[in-house]
C-alpha positions in Angstrom: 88.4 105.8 125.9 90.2 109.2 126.1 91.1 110.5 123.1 94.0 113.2 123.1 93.2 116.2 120.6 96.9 116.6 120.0 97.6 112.7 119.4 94.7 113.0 117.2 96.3 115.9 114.9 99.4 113.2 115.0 98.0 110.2 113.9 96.2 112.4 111.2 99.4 113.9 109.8 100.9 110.6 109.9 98.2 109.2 107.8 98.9 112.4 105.4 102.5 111.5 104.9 101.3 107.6 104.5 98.6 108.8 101.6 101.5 111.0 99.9 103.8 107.8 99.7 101.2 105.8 98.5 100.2 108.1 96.2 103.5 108.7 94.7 104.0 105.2 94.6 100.6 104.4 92.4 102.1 107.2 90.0 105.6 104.8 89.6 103.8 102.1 88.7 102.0 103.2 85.9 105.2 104.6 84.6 106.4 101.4 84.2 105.5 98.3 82.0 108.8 96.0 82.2 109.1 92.7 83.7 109.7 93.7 87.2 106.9 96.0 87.7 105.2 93.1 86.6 106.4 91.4 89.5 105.5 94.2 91.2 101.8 94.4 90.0 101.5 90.6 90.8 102.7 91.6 94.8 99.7 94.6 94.4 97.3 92.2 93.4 98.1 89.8 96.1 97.4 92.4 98.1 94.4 93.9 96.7 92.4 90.6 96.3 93.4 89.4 99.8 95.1 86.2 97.7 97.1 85.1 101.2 93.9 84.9 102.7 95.1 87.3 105.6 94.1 91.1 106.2 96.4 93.3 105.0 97.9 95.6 108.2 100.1 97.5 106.1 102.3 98.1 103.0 105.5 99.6 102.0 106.8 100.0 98.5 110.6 100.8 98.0 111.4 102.6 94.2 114.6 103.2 93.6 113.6 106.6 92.3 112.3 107.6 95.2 114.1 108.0 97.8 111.8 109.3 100.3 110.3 105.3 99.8 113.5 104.3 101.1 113.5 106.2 104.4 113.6 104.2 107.3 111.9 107.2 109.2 109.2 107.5 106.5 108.7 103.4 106.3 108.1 103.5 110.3 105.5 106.7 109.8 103.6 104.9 107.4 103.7 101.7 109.0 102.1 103.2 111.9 99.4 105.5 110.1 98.3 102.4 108.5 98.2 99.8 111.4 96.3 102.9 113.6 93.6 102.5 110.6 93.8 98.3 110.4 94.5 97.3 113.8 91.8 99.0 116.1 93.7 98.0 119.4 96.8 100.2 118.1 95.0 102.6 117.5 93.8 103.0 120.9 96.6 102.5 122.6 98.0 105.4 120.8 95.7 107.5 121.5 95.8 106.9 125.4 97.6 109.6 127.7 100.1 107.5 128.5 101.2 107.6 125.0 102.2 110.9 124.0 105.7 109.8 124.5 105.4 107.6 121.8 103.6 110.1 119.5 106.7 112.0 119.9 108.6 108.8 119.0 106.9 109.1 115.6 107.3 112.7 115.4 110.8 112.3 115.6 111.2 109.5 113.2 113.2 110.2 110.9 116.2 111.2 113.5 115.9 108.1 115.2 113.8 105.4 113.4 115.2 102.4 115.3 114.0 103.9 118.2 110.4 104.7 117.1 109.9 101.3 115.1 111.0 99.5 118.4 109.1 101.3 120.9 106.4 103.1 119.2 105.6 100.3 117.0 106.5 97.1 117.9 106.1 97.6 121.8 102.4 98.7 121.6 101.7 95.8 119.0 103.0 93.3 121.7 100.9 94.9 123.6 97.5 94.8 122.7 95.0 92.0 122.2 95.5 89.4 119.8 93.4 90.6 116.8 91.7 87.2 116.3 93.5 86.6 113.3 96.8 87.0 111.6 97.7 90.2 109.2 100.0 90.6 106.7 102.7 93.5 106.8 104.1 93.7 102.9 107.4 95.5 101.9 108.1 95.1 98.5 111.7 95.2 97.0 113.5 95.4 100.6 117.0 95.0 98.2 116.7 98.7 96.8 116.2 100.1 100.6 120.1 99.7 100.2 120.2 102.8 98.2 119.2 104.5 100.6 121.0 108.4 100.9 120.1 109.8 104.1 118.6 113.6 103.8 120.2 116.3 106.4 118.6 115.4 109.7 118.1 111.7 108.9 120.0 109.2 111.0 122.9 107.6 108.9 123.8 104.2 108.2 120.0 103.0 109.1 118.0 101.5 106.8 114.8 99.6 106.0 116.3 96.3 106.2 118.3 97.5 109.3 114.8 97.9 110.9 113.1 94.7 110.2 116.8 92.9 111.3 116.8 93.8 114.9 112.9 94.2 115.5 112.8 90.4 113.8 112.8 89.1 117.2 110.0 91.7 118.8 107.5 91.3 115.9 104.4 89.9 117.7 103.3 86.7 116.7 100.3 87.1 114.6 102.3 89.5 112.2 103.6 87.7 109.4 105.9 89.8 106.6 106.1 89.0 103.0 108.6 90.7 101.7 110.6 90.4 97.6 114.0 91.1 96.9 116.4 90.8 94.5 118.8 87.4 95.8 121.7 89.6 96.6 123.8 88.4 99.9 123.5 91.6 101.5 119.2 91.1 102.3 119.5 87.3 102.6 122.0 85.9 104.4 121.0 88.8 107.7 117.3 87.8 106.9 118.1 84.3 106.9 120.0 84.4 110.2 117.5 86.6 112.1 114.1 84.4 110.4 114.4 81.0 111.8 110.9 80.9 110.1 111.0 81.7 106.6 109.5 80.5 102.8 111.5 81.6 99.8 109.6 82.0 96.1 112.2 82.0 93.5 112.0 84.4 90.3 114.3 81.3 89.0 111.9 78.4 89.6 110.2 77.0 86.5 107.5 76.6 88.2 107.2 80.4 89.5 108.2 81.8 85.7 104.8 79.6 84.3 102.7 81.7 86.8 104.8 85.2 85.5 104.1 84.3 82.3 100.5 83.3 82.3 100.3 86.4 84.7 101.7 88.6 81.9 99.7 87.4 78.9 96.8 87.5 80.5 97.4 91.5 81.0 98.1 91.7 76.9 
C-alpha cells in the first residue's frame, strides 16, 4: 500500500484531537456522582466490557459543559481518528493518494461538517470491505448536542444530531449506533422518522430502573 507522509501527519493530529476529547471527557466523569452520570458510567461500561457483544468502532460523549464535545466538526474528527485505528480497511483507504481530498475534508471540518461526515466518512465506510462483523458506533446524550454554540469559524445551525439525521440513510450496513437521550421531541420524533430500524430502553421502565438500581448499589 502507499502510504502518504502528509496523510499520515493528518490522521495523527486527528487522533491528537480525538485523545484530548476523550481525555477531557474521563476528567467529567469523575467530577460527577449523580444519577445521570450513573447512567452514563453504565453506557462506559457497556462499552468497556464489550456487553453488546460487538467491537466498539468508536465513541462520542456530549457534556453539556463542554462545548467543544458538542461540535459537530469535532464529533466527525474524532469519529474518523478512531475508526482509522478500529477499522483497518478505513484506514487504508485514507491513506491512499486518491484520498487527500478527503484528508482535507477533515481538515476543514469544523467549517463544513456535513460535508466531511458525508464524504470523508460515510463514503469511504461504504466503501470498503465488510469487516466480517458488525461494530458499534456510541454517542452518548445526543439531547445536549442541542446546546450546541458554534465558535467563530464553525458552521451555524449544524449540529450532532443534524449529522446522524441526514447520513441515517448512508450509514453502511454493518454499523449499528446506540445512542441515549433525554425523551425530548426535538431528538425523537427526527430519529424516529429517519430509523425505520430502531430499539428504545426507557429510563421509565420498571424493569430498566431495577437494573439502575442494582447497578448503583453495587458501586456503594
Amino acid at each position: 500500500v502507499v502510504r502518504n507522509d502528509k496523510q499520515e501527519i493528518v490522521l495523527q493530529s486527528l487522533a491528537e484531537i480525538k485523545e484530548g476529547l476523550l481525555q477531557e471527557n474521563e476528567q467529567y466523569q469523575d467530577e460527577y456522582t449523580t444519577l445521570l452520570m450513573d447512567l452514563r458510567a453504565i453506557l462506559a461500561q457497556i462499552v468497556e466490557h464489550n456487553l453488546t457483544g460487538l467491537p466498539l468502532a468508536a465513541q462520542h460523549f456530549c457534556q453539556g459543559g463542554l462545548n467543544m464535545s458538542l461540535s459537530p466538526g469535532a464529533f466527525v474528527v474524532s469519529v474518523a481518528a478512531q475508526l482509522a485505528e478500529t477499522i483497518p480497511g478505513y484506514r487504508r483507504l485514507m491513506l491512499a493518494p486518491e484520498a487527500q481530498g478527503l484528508m482535507k475534508l477533515l481538515e476543514d471540518a469544523h467549517q463544513k461538517p456535513q460535508d466531511a461526515w458525508n464524504q470523508a466518512v460515510l463514503t469511504p465506510l461504504n466503501r470498503i470491505e465488510h469487516p466480517g462483523i458488525h461494530h458499534l458506533l456510541v454517542i452518548d446524550a445526543l439531547d445536549v448536542s442541542l446546546l450546541h454554540r458554534p465558535a467563530a469559524g464553525e458552521a451555524s445551525n449544524v449540529t450532532i444530531l443534524n449529522l446522524l439525521l441526514e447520513g441515517a440513510s448512508s450509514l453502511p450496513p454493518w454499523l449499528r449506533v446506540l445512542t441515549t437521550s433525554r425523551q425530548i421531541h426535538e431528538v425523537f420524533l427526527p430519529l424516529t422518522q429517519k430509523w425505520c430500524s430502531h430499539q428504545y430502553l426507557r429510563l421509565d421502565d420498571k424493569r430498566n430502573l431495577s437494573d439502575l438500581r442494582a447497578y448503583t448499589q453495587a458501586r456503594c
